[in-house]
C-alpha positions as CSV (number, residue, x, y, z in Angstrom):
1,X,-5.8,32.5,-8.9
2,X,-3.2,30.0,-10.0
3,X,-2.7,26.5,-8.8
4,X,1.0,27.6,-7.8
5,X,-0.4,30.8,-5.9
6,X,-2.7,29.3,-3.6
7,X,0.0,26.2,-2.4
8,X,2.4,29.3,-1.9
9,X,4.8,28.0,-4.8
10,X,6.7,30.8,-7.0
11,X,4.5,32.0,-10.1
12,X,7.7,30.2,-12.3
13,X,6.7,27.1,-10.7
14,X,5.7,24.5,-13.0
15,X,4.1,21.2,-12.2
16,X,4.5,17.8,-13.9
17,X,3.4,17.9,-17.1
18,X,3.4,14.0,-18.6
19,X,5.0,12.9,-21.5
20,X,2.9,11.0,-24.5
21,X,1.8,8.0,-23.3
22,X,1.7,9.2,-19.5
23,X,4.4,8.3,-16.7
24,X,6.1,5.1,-16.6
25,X,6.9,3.3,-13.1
26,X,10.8,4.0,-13.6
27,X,9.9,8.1,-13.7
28,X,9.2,7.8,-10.1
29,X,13.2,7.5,-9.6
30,X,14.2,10.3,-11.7
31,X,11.0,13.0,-11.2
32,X,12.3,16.1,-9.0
33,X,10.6,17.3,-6.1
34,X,7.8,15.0,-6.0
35,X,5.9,14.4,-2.5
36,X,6.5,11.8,-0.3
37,X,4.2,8.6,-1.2
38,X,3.7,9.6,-4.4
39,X,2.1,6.7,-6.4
40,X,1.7,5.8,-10.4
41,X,-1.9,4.7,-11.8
42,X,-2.2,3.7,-14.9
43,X,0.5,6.2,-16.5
44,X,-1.0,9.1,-13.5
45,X,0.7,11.0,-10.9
46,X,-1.2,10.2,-7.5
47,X,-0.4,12.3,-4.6
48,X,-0.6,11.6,-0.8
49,X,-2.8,13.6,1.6
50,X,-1.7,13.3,5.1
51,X,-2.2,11.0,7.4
52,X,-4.6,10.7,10.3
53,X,-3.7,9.4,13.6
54,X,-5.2,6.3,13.1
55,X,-3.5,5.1,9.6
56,X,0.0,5.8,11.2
57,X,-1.1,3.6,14.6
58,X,-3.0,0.8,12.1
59,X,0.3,0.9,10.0
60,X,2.3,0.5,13.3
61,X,0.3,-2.2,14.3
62,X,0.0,-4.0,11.6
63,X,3.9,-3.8,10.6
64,X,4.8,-4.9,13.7
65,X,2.9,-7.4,14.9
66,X,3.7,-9.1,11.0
67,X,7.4,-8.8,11.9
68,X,7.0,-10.6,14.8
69,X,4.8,-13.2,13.6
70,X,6.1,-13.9,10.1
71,X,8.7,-17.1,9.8
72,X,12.3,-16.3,8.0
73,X,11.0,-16.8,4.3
74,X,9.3,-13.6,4.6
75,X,9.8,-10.2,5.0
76,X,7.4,-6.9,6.5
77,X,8.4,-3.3,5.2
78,X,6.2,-0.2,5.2
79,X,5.4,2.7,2.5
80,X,7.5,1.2,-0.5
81,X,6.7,1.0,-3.8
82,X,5.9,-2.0,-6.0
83,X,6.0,-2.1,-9.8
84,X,3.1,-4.3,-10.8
85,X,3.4,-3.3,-14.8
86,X,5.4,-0.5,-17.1
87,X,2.2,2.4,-15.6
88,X,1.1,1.3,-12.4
89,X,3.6,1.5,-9.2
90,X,1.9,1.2,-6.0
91,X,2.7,2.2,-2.3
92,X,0.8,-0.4,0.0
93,X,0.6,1.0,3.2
94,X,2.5,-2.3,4.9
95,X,3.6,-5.1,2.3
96,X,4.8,-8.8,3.2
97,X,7.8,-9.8,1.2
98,X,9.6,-13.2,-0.1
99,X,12.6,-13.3,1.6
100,X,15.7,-12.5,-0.8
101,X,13.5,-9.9,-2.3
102,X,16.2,-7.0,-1.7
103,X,18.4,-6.6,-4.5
104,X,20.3,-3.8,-1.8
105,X,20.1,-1.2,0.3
106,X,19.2,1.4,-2.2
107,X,16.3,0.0,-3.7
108,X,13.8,1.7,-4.3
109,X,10.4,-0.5,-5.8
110,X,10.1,-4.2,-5.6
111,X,8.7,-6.5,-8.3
112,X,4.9,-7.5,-7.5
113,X,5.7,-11.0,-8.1
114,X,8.1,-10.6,-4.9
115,X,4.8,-9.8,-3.2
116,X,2.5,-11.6,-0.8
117,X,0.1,-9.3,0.9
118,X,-0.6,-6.1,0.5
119,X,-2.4,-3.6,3.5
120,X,-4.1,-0.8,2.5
121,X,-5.2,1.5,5.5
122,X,-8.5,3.2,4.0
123,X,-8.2,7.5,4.0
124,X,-10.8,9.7,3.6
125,X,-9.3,10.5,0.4
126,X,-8.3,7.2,-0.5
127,X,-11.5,5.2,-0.4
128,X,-12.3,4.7,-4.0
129,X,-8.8,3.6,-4.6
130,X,-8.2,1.5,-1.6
131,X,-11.6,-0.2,-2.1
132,X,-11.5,-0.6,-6.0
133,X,-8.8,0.9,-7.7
134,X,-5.8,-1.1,-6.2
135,X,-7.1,-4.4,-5.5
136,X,-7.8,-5.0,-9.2
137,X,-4.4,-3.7,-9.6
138,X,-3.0,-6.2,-6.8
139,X,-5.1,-9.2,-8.4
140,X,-4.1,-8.4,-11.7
141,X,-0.4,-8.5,-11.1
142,X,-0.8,-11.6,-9.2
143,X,-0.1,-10.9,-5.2
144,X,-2.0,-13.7,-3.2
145,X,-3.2,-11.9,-0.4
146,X,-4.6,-8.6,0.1
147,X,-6.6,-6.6,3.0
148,X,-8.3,-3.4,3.4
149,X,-8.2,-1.7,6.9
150,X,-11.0,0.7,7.6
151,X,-11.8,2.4,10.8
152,X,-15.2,2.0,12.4
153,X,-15.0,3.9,16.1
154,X,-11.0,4.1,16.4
155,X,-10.7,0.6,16.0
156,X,-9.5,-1.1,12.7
157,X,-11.9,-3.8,11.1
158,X,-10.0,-5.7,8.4
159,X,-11.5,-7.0,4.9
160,X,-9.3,-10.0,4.0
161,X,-9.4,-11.3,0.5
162,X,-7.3,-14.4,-1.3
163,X,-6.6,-14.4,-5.0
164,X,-8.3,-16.7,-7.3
165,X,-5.6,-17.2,-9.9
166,X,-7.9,-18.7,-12.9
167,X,-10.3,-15.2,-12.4
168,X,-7.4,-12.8,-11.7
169,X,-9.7,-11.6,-9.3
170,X,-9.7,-11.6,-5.6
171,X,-12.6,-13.6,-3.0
172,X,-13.4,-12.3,0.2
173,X,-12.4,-14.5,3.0
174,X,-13.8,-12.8,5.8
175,X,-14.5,-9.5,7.7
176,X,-12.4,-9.0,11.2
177,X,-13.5,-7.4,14.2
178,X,-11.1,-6.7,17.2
179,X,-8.8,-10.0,16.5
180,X,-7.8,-11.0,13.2
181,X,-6.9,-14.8,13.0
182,X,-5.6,-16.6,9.7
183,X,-3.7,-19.7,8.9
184,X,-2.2,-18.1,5.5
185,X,0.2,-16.6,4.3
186,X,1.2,-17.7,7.3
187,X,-0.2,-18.0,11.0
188,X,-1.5,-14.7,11.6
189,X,-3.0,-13.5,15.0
190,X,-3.3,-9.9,16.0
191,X,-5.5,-8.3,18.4
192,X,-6.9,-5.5,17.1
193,X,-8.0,-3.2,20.0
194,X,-4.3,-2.9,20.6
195,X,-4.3,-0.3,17.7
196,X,-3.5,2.6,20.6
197,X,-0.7,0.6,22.3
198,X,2.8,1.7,22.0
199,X,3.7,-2.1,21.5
200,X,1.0,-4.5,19.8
């Protein structure tokens, strides 16, 4: 049985077959009918599973209580795209911005140097990514400030990491249970059992 059959797609259908060399971050624009969240690694079409309950309320909580927290020089935006390099174009699950990073309302990507922290909300699917994959892509490209969210009992613990810019590599800073309490990139303090409230 074919690939096609078994999603239910036509027999005629034809997937994405990459060019010589692979994908480059600017195909994401112009490829049709690709799935929402579709990412780029290292020339390679990635594709989105769904999501559970709790990556949609850790998202929510985490995009949210950023906004409200974060001062005027930086920005909080969920699901977009960053182009680290010419192959690899990332979707962090909720990314803090420079201010001034918008070059207008139909952008689509932002530049990883415009990047400050990444959050990647650990899937099922997504674990070897999340925990290796895109941090090294992160640290390579230079953003300052990462964190991985995984869930242990409903309730998000968060892995916070800081870049050291001579390794290109990032250092564990510490391991968050139910409140999460930082000085940088800013001053950062969000309850983390209030991942089931409507309003963090």
């Amino acid at each position: 049985m074919s690939a096609a059959r078994e999603y239910g797609l036509d027999e005629q259908y034809e997937w994405p077959r990459p060019p010589q060399g692979g994908w480059t971050a600017d195909d994401l624009d112009r490829l049709p009918n690709l799935p929402p969240h579709t990412e780029l690694i290292d020339g390679s079409l990635v594709l989105m599973s769904p999501q559970t309950a709790f990556h949609s309320r850790a998202m929510r909580l985490f995009e949210f209580t950023l906004l409200d927290q974060a001062p005027d020089t930086f920005d909080v935006l969920r699901e977009m795209t960053v182009k680290l390099d010419d192959i690899n174009r990332l979707e962090p699950d909720v990314l803090v911005l420079r201010a001034g990073a918008d070059a207008g309302p139909r952008d689509t990507c932002y530049r990883s140097e415009d990047l400050v922290l990444a959050i990647e909300v650990v899937s099922l699917d997504s674990k070897a990514r999340d925990r290796d994959v895109k941090p090294r892509k992160y640290a390579g490209a230079g953003v300052p400030h990462f964190w991985r969210v995984e869930e242990d009992r409903g309730l998000p613990v968060v892995y916070v990491y800081e870049l050291d810019p001579a390794a290109k590599a990032y250092q564990p800073t510490g391991i968050y249970h139910d409140k999460l309490s930082l000085t940088v990139p800013f001053p950062i303090e969000i309850d983390l059992t209030a991942i089931n409230r409507r309003r963090p």
